[in-house]
FILOLUM-264748 format. One record per atom (N, C-alpha, C): x, y, z; residue number from 1; atom name. Coordinates in Angstrom, 2 decimals. Layout:
<atoms>
+---------+---------+---------+-----+------+
:       X :       Y :       Z :  nr : atom :
+---------+---------+---------+-----+------+
:       X :       Y :       Z : NUM :   CA :
...
+---------+---------+---------+-----+------+
</atoms>
This chain:
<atoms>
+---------+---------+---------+-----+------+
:       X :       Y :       Z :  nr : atom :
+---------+---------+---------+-----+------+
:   -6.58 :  -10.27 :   -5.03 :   1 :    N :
:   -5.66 :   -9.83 :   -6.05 :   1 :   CA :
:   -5.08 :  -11.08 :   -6.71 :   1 :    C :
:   -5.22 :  -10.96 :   -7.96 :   2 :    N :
:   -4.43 :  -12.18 :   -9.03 :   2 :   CA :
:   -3.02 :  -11.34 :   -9.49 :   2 :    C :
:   -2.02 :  -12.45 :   -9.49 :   3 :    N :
:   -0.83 :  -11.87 :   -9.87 :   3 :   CA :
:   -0.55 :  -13.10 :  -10.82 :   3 :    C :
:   -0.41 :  -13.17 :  -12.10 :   4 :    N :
:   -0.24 :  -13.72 :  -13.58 :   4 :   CA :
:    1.38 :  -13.44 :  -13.86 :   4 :    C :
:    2.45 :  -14.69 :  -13.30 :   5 :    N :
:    4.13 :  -13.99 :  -13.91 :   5 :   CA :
:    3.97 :  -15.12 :  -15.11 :   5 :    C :
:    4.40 :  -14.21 :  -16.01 :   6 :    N :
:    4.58 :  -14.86 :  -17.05 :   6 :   CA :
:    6.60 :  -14.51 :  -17.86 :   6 :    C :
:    6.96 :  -15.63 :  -18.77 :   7 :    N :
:    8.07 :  -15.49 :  -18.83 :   7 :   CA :
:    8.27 :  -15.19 :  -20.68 :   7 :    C :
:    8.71 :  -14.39 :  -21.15 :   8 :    N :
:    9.00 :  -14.64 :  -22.80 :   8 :   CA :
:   10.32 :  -14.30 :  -23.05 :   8 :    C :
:   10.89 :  -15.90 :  -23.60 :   9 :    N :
:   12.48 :  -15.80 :  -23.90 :   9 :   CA :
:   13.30 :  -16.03 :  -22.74 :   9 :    C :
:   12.66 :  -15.83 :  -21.02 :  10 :    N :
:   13.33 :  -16.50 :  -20.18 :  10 :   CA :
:   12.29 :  -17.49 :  -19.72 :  10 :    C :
:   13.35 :  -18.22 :  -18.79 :  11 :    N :
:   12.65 :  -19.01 :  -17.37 :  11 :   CA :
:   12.58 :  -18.58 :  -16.29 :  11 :    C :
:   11.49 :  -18.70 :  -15.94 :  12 :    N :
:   10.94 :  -17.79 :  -14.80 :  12 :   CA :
:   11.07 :  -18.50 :  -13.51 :  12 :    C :
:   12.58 :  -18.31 :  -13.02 :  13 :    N :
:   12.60 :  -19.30 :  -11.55 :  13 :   CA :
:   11.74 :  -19.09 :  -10.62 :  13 :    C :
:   11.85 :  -19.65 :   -9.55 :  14 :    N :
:   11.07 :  -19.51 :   -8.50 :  14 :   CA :
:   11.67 :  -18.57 :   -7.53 :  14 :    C :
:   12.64 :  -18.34 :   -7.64 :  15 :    N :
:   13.05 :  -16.87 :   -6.76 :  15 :   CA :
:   12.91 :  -15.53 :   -7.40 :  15 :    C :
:   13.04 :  -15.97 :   -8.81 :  16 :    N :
:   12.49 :  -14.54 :   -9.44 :  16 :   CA :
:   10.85 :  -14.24 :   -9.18 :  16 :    C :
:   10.21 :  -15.51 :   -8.86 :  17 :    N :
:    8.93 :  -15.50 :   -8.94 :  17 :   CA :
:    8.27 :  -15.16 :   -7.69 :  17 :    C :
:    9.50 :  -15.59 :   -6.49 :  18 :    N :
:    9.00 :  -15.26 :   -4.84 :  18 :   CA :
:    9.03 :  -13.42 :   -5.27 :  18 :    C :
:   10.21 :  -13.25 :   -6.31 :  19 :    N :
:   10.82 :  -11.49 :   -5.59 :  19 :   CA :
:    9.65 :  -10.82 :   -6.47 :  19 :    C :
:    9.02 :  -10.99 :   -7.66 :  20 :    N :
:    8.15 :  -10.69 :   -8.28 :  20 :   CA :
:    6.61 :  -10.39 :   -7.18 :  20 :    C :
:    6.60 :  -11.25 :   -6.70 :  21 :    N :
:    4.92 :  -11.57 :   -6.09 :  21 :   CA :
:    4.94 :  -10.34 :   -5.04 :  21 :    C :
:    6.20 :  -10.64 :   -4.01 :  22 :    N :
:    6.64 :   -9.89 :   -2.94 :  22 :   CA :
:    6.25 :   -8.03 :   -3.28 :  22 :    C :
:    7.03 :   -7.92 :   -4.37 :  23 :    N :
:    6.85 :   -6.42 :   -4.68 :  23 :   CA :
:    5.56 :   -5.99 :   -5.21 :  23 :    C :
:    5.17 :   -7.06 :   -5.74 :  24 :    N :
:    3.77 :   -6.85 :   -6.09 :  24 :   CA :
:    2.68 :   -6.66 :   -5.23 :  24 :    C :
:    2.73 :   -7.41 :   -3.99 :  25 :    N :
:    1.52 :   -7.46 :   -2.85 :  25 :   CA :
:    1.70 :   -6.06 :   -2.56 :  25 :    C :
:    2.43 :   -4.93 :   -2.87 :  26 :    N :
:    2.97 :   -3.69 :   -1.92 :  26 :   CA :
:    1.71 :   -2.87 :   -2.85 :  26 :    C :
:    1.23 :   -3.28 :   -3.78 :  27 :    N :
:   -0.05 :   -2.49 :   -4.69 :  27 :   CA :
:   -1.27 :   -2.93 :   -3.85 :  27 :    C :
:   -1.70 :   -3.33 :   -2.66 :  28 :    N :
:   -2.44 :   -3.83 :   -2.04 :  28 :   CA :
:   -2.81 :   -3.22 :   -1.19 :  28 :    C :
:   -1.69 :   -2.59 :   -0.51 :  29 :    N :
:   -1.55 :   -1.41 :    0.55 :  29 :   CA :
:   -2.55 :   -0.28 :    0.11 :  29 :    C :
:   -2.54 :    0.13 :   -1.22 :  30 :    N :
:   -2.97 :    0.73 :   -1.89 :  30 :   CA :
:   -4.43 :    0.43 :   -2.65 :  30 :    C :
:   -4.93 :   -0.04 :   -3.18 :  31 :    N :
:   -6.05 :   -0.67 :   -3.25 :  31 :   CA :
:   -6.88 :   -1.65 :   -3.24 :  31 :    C :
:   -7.79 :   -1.52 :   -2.83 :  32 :    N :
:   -9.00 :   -2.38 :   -1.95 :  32 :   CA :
:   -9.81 :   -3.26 :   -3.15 :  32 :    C :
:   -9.78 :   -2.89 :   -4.23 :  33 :    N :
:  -10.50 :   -3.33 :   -5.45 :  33 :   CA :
:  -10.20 :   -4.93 :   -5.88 :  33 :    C :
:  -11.01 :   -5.81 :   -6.14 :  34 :    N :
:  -10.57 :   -6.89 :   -6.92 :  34 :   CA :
:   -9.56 :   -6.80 :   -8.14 :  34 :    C :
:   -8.59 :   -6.50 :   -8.14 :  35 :    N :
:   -7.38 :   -6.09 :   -8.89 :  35 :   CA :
:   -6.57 :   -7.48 :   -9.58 :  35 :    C :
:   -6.23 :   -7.40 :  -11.15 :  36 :    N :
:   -5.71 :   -8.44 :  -12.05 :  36 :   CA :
:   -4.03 :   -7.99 :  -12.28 :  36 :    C :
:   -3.14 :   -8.32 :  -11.55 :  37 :    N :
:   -1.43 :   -8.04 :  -12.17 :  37 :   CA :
:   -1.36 :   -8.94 :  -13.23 :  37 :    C :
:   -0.67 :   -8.62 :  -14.07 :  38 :    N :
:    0.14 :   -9.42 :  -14.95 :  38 :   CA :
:    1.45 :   -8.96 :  -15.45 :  38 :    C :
:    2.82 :   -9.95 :  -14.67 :  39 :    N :
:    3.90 :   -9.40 :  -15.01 :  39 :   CA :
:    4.58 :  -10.50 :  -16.03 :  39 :    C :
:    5.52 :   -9.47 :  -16.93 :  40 :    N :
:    6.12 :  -10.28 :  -17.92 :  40 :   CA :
:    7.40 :  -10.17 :  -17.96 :  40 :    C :
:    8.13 :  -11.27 :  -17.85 :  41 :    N :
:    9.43 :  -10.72 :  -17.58 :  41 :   CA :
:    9.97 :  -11.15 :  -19.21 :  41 :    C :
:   11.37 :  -10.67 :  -19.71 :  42 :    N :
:   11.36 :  -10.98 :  -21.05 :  42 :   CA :
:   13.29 :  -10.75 :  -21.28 :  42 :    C :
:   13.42 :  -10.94 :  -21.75 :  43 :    N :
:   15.15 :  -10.68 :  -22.50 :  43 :   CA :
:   15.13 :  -10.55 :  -24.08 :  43 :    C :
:   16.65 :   -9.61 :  -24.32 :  44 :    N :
:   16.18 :   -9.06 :  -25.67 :  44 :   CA :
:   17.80 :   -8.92 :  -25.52 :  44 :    C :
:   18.66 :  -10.10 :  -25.88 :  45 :    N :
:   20.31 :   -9.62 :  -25.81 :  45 :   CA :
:   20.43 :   -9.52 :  -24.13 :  45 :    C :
:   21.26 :   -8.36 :  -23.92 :  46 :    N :
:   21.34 :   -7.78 :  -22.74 :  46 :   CA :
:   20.47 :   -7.23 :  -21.67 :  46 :    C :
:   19.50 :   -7.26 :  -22.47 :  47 :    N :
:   18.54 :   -6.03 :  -21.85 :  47 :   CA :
:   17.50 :   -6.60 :  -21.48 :  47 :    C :
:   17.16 :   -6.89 :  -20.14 :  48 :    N :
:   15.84 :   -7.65 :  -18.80 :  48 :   CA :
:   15.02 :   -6.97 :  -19.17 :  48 :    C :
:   13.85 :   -7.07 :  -19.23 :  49 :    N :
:   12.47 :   -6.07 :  -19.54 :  49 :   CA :
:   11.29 :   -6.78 :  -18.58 :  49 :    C :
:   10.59 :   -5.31 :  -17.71 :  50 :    N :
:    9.71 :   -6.37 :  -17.26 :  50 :   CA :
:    8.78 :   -5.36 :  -17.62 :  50 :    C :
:    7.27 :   -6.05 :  -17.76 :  51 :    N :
:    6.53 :   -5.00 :  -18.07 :  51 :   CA :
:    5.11 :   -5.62 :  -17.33 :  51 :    C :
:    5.09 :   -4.47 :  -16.55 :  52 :    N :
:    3.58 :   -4.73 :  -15.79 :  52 :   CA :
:    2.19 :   -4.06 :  -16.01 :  52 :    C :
:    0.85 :   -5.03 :  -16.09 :  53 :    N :
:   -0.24 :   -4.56 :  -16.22 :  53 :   CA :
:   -1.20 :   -4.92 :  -15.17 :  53 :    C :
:   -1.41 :   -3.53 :  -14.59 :  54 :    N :
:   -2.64 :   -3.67 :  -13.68 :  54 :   CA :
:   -3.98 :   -3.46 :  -14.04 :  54 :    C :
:   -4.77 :   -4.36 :  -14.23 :  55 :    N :
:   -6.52 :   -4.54 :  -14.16 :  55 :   CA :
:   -7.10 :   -4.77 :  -13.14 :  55 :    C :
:   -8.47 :   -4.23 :  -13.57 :  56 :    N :
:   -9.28 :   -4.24 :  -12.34 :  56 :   CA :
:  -11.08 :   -3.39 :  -12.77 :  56 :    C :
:  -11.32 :   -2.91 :  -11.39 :  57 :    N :
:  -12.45 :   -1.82 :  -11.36 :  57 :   CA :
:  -12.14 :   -0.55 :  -11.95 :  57 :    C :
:  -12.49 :   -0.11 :  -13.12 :  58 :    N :
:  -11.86 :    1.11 :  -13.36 :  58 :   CA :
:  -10.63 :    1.74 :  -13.65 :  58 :    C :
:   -9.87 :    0.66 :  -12.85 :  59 :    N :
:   -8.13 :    0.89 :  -12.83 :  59 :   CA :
:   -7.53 :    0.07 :  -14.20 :  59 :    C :
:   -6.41 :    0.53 :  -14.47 :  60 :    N :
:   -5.64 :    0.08 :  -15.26 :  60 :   CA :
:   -4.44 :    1.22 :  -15.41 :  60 :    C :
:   -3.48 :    0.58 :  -14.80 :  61 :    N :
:   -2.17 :    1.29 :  -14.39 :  61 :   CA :
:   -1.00 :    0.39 :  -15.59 :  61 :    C :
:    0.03 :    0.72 :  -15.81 :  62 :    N :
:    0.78 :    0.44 :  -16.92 :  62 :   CA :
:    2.35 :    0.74 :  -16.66 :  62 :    C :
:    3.28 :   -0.09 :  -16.55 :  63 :    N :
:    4.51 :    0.39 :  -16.47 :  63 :   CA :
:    5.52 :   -1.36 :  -16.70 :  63 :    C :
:    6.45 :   -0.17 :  -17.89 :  64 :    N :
:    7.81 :   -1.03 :  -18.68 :  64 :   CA :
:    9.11 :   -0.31 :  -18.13 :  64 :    C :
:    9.80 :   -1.53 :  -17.68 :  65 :    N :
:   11.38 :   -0.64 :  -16.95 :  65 :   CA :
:   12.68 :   -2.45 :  -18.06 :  65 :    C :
:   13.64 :   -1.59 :  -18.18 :  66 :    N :
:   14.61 :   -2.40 :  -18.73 :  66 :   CA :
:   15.73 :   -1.97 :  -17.70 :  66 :    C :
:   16.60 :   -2.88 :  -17.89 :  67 :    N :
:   18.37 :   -2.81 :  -16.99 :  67 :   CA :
:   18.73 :   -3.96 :  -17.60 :  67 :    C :
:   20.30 :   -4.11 :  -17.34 :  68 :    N :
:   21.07 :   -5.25 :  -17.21 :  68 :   CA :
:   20.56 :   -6.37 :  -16.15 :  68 :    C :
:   19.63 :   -6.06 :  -15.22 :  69 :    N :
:   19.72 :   -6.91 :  -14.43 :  69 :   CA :
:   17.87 :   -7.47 :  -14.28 :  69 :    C :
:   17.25 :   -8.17 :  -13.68 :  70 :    N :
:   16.12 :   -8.38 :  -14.09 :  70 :   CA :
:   15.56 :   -7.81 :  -12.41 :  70 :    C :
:   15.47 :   -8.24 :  -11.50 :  71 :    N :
:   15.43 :   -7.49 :  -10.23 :  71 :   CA :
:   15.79 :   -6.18 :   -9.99 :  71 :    C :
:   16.82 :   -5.39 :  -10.64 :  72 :    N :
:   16.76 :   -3.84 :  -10.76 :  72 :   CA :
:   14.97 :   -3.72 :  -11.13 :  72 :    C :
:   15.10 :   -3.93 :  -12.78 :  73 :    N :
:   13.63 :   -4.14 :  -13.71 :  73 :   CA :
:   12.73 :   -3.83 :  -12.94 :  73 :    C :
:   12.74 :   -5.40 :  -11.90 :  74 :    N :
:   11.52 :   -5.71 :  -11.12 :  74 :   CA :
:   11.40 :   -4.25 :   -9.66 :  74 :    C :
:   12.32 :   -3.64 :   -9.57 :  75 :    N :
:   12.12 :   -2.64 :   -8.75 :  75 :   CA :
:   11.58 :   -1.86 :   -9.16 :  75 :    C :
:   12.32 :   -1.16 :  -10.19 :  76 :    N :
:   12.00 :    0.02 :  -10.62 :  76 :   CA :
:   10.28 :    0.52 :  -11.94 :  76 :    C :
:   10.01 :   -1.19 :  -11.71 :  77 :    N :
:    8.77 :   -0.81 :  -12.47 :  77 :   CA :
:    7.78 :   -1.26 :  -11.45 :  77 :    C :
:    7.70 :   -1.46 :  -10.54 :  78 :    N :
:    6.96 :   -1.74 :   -9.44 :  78 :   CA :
:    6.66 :   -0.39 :   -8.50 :  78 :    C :
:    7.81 :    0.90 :   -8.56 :  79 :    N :
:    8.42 :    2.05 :   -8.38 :  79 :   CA :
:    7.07 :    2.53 :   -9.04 :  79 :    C :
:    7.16 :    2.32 :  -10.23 :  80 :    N :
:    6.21 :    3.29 :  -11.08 :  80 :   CA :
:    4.81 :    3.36 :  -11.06 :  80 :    C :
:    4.30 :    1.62 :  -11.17 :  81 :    N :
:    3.17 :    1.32 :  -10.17 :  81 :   CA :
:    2.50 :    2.16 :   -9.05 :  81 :    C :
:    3.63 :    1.55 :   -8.61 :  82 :    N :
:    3.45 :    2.38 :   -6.69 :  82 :   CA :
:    3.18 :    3.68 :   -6.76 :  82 :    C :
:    3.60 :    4.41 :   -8.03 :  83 :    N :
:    3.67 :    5.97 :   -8.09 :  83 :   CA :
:    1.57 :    5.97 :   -8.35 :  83 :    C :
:    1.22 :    5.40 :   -9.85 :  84 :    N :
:    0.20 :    4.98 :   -9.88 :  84 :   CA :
:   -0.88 :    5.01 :   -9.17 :  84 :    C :
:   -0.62 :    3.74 :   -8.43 :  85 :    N :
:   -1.84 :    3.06 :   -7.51 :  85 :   CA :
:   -1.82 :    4.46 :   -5.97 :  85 :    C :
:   -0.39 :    5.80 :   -6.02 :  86 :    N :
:   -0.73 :    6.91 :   -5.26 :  86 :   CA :
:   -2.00 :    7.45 :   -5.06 :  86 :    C :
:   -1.28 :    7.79 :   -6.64 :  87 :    N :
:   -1.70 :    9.33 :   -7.09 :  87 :   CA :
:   -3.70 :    8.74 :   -6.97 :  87 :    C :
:   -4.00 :    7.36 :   -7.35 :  88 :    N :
:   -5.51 :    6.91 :   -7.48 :  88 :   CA :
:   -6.13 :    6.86 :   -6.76 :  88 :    C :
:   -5.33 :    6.48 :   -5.54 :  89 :    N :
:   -6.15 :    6.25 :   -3.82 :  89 :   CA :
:   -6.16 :    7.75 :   -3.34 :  89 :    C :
:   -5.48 :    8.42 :   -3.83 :  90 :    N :
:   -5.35 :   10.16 :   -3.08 :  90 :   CA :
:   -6.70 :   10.79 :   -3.98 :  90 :    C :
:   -6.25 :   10.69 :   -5.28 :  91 :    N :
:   -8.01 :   10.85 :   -6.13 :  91 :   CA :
:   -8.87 :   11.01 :   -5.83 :  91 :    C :
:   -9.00 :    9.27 :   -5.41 :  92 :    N :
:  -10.35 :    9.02 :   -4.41 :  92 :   CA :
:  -10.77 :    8.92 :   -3.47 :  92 :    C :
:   -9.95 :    9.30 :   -2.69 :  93 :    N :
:   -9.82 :    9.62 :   -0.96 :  93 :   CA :
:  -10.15 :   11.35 :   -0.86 :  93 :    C :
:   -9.59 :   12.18 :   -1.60 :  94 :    N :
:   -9.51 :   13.07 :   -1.39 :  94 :   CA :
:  -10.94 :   13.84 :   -1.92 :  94 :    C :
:  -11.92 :   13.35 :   -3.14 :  95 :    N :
:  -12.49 :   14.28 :   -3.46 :  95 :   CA :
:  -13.83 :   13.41 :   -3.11 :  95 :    C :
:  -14.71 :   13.76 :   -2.36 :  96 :    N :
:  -16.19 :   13.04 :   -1.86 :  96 :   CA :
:  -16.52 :   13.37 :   -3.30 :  96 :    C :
:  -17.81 :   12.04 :   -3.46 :  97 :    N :
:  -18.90 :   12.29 :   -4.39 :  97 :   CA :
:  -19.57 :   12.92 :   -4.01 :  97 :    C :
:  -20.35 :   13.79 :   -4.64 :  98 :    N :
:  -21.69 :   14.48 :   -4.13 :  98 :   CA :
:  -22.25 :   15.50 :   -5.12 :  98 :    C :
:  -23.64 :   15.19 :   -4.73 :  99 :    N :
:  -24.23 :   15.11 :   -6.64 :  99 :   CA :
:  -24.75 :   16.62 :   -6.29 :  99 :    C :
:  -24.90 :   17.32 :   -7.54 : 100 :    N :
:  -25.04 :   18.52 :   -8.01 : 100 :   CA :
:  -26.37 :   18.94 :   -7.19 : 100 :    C :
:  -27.42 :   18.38 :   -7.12 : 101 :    N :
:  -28.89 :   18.90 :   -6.27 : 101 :   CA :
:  -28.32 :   19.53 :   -4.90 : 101 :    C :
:  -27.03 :   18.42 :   -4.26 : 102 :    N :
:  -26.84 :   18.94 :   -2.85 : 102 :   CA :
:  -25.91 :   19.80 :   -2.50 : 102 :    C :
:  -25.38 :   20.34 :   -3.76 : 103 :    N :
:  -24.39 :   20.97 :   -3.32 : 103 :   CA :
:  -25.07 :   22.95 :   -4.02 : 103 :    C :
:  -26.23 :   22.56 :   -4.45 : 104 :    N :
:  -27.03 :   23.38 :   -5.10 : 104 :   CA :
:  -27.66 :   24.04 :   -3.43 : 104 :    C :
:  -28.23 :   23.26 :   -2.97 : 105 :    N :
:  -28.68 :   23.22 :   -1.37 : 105 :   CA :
:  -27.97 :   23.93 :   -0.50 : 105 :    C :
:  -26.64 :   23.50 :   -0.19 : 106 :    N :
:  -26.16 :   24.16 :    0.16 : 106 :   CA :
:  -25.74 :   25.14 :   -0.39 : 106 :    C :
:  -25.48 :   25.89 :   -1.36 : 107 :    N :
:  -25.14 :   27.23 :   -1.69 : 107 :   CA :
:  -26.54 :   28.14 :   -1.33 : 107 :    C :
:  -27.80 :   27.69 :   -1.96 : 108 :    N :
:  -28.94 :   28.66 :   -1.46 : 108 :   CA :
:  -29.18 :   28.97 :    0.15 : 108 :    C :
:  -28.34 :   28.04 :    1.39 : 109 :    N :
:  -28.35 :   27.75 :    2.55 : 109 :   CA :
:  -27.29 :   29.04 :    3.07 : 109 :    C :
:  -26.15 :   28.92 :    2.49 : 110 :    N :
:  -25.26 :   30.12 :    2.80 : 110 :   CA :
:  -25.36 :   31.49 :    2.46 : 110 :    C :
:  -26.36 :   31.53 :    0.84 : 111 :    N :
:  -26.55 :   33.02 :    0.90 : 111 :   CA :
:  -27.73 :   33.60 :    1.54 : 111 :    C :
:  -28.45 :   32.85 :    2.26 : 112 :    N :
:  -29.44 :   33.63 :    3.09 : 112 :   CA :
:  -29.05 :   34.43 :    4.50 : 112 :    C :
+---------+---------+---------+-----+------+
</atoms>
C-alpha cells in the first residue's frame, strides 16, 4: 500500500502526517490488493478539508470531510473509507464466482 499526504495551503507536520498514515493503514485490514491512498489535507479560512482517494485493482473509493479542526477531518473521512473498503470485501467475500455452464449443471442435476 502507497499512502501519498499531500498539503494545499497548509504544512503538513509530521504529527499530522504520523496521525494521517496511522488511520490510513486501518484500510489494510480490509484489502489485500496493491492499493494507491492519496490524502490531501487543505484550509479554506476556517474550514480543514481533507479529501481522500483510494486507487488500486478495480477499487476506487472516494471521500471529502471538513471541520474546524483537521484531525476531526482526518477521522471522519477515514470513517467513510472504512464504510467503503466494508461494504467491497463483504461483495467479494460473500458472492463466489461461478460461471453460467456450472451452475446450468447443477440445476439439470437437481431436477432429475
Amino acid at each position: 500500500m502507497q499512502v501519498h499526504i499531500h498539503g494545499r495551503k497548509v504544512e503538513v507536520t509530521p504529527a499530522l502526517k504520523d496521525y494521517a498514515l496511522e488511520k490510513a493503514s486501518v484500510i489494510k485490514k480490509y484489502m489485500d490488493l496493491n492499493i494507491r491512498v492519496n490524502i490531501t489535507l487543505s484550509v479554506d479560512k476556517f474550514r480543514q478539508i481533507v479529501e481522500v482517494a483510494v486507487t488500486g485493482n478495480s477499487v476506487n473509493f472516494h471521500g471529502v470531510e471538513e471541520s474546524e479542526d483537521m484531525y476531526a477531518s482526518i477521522d471522519k473521512v477515514m470513517d467513510k473509507i472504512v464504510v467503503q473498503a466494508k461494504k467491497y470485501k463483504e461483495k467479494h467475500t460473500s458472492h463466489p464466482h461461478v460461471r453460467g455452464s456450472e451452475v446450468a449443471v447443477d440445476l439439470g442435476a437437481v431436477e432429475e
